[in-house]
ChimeraX commands (.cxc) that place a marker at each C-alpha (Angstrom):
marker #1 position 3.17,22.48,3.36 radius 0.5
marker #1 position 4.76,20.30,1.03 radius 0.5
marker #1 position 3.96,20.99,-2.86 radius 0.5
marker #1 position 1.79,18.47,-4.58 radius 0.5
marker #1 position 3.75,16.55,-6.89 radius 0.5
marker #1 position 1.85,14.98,-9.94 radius 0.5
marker #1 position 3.54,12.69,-12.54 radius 0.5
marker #1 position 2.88,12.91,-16.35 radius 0.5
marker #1 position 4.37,12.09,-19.40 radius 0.5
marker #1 position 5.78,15.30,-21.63 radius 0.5
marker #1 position 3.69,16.62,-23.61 radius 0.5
marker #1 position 5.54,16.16,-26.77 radius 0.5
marker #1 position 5.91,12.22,-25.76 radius 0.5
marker #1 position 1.61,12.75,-25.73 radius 0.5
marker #1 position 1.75,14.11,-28.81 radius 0.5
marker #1 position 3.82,11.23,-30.48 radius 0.5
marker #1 position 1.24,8.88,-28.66 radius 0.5
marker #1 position -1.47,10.38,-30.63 radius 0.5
marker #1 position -0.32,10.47,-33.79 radius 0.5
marker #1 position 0.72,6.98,-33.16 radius 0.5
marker #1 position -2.12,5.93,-32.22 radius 0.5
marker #1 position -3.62,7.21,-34.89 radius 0.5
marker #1 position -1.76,4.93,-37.26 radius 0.5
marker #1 position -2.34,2.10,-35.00 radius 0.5
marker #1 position -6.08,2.98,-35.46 radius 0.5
marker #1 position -5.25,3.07,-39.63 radius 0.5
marker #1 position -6.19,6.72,-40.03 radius 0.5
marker #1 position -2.60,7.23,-41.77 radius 0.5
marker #1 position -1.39,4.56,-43.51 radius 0.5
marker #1 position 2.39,3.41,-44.23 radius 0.5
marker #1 position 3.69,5.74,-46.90 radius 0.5
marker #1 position 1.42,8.68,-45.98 radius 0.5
marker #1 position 3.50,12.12,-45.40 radius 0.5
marker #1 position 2.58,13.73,-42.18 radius 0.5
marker #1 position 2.06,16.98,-41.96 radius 0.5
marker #1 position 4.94,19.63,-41.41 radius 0.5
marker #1 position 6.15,20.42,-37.92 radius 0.5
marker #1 position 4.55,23.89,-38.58 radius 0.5
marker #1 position 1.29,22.32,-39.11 radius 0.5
marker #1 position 1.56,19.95,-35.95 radius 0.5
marker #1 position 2.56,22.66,-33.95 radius 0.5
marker #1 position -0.68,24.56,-34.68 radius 0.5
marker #1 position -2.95,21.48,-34.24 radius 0.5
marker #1 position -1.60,20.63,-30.93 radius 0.5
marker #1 position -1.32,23.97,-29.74 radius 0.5
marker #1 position 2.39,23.66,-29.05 radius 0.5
marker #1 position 5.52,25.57,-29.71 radius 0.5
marker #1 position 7.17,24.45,-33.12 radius 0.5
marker #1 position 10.64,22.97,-30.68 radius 0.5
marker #1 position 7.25,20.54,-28.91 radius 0.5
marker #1 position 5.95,19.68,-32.02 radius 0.5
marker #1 position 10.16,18.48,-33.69 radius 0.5
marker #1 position 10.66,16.63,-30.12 radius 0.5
marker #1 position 7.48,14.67,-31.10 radius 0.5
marker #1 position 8.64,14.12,-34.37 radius 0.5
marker #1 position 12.04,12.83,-33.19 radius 0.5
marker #1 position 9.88,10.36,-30.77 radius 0.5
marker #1 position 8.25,9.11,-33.80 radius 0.5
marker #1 position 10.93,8.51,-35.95 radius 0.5
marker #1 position 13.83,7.07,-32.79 radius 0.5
marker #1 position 10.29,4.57,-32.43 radius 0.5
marker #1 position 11.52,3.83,-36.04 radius 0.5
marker #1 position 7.30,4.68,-36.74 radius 0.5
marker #1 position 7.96,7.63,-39.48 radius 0.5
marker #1 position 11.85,8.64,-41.25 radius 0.5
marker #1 position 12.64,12.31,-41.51 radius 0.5
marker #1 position 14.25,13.13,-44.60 radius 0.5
marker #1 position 14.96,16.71,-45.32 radius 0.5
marker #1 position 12.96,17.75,-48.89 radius 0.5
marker #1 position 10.70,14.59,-48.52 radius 0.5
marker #1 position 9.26,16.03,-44.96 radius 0.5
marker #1 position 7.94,12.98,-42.40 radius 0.5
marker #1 position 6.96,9.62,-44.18 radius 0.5
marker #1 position 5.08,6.80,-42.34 radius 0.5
marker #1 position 7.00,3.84,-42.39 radius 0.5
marker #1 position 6.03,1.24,-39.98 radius 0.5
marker #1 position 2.36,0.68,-38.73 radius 0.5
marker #1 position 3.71,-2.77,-36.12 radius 0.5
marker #1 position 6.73,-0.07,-34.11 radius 0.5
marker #1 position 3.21,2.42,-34.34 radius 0.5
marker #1 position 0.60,-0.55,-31.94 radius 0.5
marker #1 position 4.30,-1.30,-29.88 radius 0.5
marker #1 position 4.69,2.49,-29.08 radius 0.5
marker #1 position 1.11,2.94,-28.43 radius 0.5
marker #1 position 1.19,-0.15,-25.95 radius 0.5
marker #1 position 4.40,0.84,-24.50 radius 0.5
marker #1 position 2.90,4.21,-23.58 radius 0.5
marker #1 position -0.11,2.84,-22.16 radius 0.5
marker #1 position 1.42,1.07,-19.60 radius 0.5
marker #1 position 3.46,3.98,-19.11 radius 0.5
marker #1 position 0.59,5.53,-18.70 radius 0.5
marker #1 position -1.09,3.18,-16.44 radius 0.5
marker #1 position 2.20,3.38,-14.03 radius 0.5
marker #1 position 1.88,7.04,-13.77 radius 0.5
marker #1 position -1.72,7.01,-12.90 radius 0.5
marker #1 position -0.96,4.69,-9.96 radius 0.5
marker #1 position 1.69,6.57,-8.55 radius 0.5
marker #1 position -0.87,9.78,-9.18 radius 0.5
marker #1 position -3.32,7.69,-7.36 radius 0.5
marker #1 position -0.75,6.49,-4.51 radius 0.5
marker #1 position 0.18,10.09,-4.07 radius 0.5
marker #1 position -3.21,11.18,-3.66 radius 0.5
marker #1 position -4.17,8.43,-1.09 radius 0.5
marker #1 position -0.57,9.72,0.77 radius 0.5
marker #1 position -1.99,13.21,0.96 radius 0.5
marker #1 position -5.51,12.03,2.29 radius 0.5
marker #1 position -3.77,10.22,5.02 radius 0.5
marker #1 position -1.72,12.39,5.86 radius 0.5
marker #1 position -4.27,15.05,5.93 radius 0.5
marker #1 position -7.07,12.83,8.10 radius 0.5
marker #1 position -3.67,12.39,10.69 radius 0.5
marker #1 position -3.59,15.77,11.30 radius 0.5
marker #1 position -7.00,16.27,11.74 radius 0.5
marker #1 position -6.71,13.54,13.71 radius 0.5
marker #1 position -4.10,14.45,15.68 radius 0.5
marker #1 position -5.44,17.72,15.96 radius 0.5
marker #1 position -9.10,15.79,17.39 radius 0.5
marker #1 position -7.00,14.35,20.19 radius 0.5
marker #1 position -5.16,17.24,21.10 radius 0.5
marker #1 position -8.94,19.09,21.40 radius 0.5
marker #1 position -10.34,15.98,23.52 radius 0.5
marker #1 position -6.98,15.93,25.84 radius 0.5
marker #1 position -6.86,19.41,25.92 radius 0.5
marker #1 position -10.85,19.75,27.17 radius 0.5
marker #1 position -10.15,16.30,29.33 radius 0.5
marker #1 position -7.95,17.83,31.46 radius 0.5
marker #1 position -9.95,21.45,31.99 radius 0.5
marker #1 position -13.36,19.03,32.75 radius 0.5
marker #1 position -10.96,17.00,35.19 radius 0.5
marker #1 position -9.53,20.34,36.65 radius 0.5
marker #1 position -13.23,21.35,37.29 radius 0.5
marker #1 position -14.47,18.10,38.51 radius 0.5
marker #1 position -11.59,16.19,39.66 radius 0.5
marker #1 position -13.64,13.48,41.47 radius 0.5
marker #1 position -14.93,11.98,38.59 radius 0.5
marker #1 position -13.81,8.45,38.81 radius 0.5
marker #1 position -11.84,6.21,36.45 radius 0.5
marker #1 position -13.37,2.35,35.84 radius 0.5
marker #1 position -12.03,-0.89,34.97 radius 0.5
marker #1 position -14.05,-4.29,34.77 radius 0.5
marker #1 position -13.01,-7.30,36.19 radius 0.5
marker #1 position -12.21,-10.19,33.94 radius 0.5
marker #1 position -11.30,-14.37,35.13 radius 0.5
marker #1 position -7.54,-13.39,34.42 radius 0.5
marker #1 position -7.30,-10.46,37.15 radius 0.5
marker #1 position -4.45,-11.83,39.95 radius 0.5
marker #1 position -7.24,-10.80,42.96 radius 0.5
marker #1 position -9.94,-12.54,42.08 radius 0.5
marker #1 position -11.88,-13.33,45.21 radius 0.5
marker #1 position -9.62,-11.45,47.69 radius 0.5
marker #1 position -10.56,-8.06,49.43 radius 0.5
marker #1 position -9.07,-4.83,49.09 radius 0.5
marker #1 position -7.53,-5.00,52.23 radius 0.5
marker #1 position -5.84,-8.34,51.59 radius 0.5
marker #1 position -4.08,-6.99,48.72 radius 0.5
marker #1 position -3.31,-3.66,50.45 radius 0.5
marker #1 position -5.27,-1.81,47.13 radius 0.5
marker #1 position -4.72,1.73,48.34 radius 0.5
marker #1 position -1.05,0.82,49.51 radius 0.5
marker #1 position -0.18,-0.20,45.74 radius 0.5
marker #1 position -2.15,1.73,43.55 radius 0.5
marker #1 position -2.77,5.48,45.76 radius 0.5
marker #1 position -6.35,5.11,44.25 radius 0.5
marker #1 position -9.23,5.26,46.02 radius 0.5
marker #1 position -12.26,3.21,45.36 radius 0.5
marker #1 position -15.08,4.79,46.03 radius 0.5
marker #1 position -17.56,2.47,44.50 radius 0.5
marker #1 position -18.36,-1.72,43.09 radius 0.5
marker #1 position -20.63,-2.31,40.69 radius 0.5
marker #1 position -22.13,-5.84,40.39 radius 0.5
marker #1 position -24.84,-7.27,37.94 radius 0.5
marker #1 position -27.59,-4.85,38.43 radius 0.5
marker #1 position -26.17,-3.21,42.12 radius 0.5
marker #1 position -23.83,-0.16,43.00 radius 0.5
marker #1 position -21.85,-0.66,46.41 radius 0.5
marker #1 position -20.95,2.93,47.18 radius 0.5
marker #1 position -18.06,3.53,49.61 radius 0.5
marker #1 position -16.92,0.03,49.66 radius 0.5
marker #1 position -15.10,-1.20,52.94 radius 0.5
marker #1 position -11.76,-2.53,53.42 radius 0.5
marker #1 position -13.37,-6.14,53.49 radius 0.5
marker #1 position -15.13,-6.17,49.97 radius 0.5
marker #1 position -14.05,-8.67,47.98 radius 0.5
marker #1 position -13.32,-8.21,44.35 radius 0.5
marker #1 position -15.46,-10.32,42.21 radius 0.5
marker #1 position -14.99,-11.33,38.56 radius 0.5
marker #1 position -17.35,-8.69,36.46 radius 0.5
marker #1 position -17.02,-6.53,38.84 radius 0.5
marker #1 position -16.68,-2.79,37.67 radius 0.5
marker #1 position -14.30,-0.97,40.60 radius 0.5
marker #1 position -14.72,2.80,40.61 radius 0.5
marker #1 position -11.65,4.52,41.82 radius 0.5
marker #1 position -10.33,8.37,42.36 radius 0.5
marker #1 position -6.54,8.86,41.89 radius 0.5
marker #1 position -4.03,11.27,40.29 radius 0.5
marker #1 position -4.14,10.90,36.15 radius 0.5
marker #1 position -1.39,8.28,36.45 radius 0.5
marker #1 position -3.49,5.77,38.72 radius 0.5
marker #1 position -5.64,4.16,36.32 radius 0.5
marker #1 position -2.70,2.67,34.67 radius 0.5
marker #1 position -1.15,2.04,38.53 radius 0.5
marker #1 position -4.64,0.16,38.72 radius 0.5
marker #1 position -4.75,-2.09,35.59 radius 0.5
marker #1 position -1.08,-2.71,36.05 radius 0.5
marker #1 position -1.59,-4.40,39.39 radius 0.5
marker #1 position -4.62,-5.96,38.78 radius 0.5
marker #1 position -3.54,-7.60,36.16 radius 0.5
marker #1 position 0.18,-8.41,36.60 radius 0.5
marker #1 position 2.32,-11.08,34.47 radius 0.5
marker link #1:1,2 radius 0.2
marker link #1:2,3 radius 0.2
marker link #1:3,4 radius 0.2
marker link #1:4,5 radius 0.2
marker link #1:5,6 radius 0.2
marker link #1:6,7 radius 0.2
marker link #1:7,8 radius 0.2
marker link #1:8,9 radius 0.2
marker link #1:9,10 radius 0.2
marker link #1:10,11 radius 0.2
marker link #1:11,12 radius 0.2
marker link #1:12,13 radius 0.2
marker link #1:13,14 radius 0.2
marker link #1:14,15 radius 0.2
marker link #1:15,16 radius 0.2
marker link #1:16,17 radius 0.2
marker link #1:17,18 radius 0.2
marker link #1:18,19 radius 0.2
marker link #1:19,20 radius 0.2
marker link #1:20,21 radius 0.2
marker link #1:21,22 radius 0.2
marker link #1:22,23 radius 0.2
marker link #1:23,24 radius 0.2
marker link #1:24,25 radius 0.2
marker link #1:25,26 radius 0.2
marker link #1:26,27 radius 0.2
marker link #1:27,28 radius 0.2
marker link #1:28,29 radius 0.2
marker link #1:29,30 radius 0.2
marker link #1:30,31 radius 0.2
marker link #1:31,32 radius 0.2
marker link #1:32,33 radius 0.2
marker link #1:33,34 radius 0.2
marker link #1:34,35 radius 0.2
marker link #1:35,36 radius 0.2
marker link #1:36,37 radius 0.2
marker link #1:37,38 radius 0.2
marker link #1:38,39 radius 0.2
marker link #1:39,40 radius 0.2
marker link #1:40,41 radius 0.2
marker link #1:41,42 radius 0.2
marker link #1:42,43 radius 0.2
marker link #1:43,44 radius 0.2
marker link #1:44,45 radius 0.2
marker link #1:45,46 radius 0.2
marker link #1:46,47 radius 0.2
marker link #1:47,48 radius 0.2
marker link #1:48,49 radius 0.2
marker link #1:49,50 radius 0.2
marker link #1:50,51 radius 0.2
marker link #1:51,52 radius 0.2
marker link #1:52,53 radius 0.2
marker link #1:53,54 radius 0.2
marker link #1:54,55 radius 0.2
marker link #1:55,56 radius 0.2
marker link #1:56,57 radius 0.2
marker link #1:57,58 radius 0.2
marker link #1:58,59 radius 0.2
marker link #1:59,60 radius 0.2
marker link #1:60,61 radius 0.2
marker link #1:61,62 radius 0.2
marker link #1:62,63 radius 0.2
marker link #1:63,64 radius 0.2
marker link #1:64,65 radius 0.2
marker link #1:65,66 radius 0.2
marker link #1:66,67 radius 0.2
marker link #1:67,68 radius 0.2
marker link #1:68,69 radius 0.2
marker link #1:69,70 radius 0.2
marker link #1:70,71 radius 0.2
marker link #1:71,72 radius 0.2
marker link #1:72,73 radius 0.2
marker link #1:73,74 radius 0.2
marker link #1:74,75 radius 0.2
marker link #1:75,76 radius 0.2
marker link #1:76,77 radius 0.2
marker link #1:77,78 radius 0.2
marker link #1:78,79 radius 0.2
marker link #1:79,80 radius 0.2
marker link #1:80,81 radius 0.2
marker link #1:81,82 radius 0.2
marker link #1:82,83 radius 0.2
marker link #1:83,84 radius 0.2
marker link #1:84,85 radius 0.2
marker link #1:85,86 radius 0.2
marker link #1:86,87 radius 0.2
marker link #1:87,88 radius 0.2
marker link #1:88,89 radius 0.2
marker link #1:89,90 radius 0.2
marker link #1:90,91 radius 0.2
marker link #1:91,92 radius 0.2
marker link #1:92,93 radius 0.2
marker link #1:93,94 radius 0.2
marker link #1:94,95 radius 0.2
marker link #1:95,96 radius 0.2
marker link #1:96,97 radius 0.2
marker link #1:97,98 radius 0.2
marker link #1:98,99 radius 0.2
marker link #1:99,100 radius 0.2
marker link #1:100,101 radius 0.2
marker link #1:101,102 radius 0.2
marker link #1:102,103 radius 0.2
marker link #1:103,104 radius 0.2
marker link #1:104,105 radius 0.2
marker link #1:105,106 radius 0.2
marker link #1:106,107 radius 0.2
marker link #1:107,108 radius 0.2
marker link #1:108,109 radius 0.2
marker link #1:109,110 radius 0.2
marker link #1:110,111 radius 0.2
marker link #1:111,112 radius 0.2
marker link #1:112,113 radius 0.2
marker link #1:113,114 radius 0.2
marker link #1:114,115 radius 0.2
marker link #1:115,116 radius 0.2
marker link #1:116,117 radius 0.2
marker link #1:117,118 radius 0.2
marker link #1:118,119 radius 0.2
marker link #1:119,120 radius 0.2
marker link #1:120,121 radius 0.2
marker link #1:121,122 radius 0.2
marker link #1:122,123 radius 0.2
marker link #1:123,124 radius 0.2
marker link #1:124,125 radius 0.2
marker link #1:125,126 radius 0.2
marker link #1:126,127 radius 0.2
marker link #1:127,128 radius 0.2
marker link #1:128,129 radius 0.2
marker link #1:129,130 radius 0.2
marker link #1:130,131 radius 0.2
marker link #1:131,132 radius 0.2
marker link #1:132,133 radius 0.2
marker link #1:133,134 radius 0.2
marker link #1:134,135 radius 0.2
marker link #1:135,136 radius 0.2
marker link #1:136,137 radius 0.2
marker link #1:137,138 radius 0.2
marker link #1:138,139 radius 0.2
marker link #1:139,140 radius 0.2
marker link #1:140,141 radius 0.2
marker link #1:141,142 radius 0.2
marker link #1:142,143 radius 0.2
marker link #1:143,144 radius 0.2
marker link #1:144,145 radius 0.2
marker link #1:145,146 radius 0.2
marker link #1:146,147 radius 0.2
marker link #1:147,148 radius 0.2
marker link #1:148,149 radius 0.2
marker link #1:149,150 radius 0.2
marker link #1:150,151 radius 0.2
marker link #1:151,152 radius 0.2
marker link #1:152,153 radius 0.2
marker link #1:153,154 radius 0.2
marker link #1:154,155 radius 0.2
marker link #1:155,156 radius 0.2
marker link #1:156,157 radius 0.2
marker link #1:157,158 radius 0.2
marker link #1:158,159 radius 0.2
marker link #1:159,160 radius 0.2
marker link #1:160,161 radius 0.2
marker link #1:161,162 radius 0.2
marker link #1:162,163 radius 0.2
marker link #1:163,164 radius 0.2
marker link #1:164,165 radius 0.2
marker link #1:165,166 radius 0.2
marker link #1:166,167 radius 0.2
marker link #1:167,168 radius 0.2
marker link #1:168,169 radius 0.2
marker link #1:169,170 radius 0.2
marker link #1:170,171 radius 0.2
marker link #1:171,172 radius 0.2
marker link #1:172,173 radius 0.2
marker link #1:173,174 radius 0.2
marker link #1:174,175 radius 0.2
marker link #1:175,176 radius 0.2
marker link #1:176,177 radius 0.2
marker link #1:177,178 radius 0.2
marker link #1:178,179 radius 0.2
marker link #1:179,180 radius 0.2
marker link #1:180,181 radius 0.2
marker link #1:181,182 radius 0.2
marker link #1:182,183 radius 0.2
marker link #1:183,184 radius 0.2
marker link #1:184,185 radius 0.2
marker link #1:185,186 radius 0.2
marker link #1:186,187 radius 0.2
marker link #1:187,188 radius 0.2
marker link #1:188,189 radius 0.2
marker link #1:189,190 radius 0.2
marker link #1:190,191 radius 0.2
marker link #1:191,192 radius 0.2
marker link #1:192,193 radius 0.2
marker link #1:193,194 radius 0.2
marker link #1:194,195 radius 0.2
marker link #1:195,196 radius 0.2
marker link #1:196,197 radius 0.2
marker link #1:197,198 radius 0.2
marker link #1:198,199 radius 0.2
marker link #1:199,200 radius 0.2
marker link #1:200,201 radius 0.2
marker link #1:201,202 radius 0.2
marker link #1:202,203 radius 0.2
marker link #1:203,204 radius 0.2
marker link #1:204,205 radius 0.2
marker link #1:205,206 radius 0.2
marker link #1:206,207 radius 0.2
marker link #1:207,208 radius 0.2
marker link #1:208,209 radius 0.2
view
């Protein structure tokens, strides 16, 4: 089985969204030291190499300068709402692909139960047609059938098909053991025995191009 694969954003790049955000939102102003990396670290619950990276963020965003003895100084609150923005929509991208990737593993697991649903139905099919192989296949009728008013006999049905019908059912009647002379009717439903390739023998020839 394939391992799940779900996208996110680092989480020091989550941690420079937040404290951008929070200048976007005015709770630090420009000019405003941050606290140390130590102190980040601890707040975020991150090792103190997480909490630099986020720093770094900040300040290649232009949002805070790093100067060593002055510690991290808010400088721009505008590069602060464009960062914030920016990972939004970054945001917003990897959510769809989460959600993409989820719908991809639904799918994928409804085809196999699907697949496995059909292999159950073929697979009990053909014991109920090795018990009972008489049970006959059916096909209606329709204006655009090539035999339309001719008998089985004209068009030789056994001859071309190697089915056997064995029953016509029309409007509220059932013709069992149909002659050689009945003539096939539009809405007509023909009931026919065969090997498990003559129903498609049967539509084939009924209704030929």
């Amino acid at each position: 089985m394939e391992k799940k694969v779900k996208v996110t954003s680092p989480r020091y790049q989550q941690i420079a969204a937040d404290v951008a955000a929070k200048i976007a939102d005015k709770h630090y102003q420009v000019g405003d030291k941050l606290f140390a990396r130590s102190a980040l670290a601890s707040q975020y619950g991150v090792s103190a190499e997480t909490a630099r990276r986020a720093i770094c963020v900040l300040s290649d965003m232009q949002i805070v300068n790093t100067t060593k003895g002055s510690g991290v100084i808010i400088t721009s609150y505008e590069n602060a709402v464009k960062f914030v923005k920016t990972h939004e929509d970054i945001e917003t991208v990897n959510d769809l692909r989460n959600d993409i990737i989820k719908s991809i593993e639904r799918q994928n697991n409804e085809n196999e139960f699907l697949k496995e649903q059909i292999r159950r139905l073929i697979d009990k099919t053909s014991r109920f047609k090795s018990i009972n192989p008489f049970i006959p296949f059916e096909i209606t009728i329709d204006p655009t059938s090539t035999y339309v008013g001719k008998n089985l006999s004209d068009v030789n049905f056994w001859h071309n098909t190697l089915a056997t019908v064995v029953g016509i059912k029309r409007e509220d009647s059932l013709l069992m053991s149909p002659g050689p002379y009945s003539v096939i009717t539009e809405g007509d439903i023909l009931y026919f025995v065969g090997d498990e390739n003559c129903y498609e023998r049967v539509l084939n020839f009924l209704y030929q191009n």
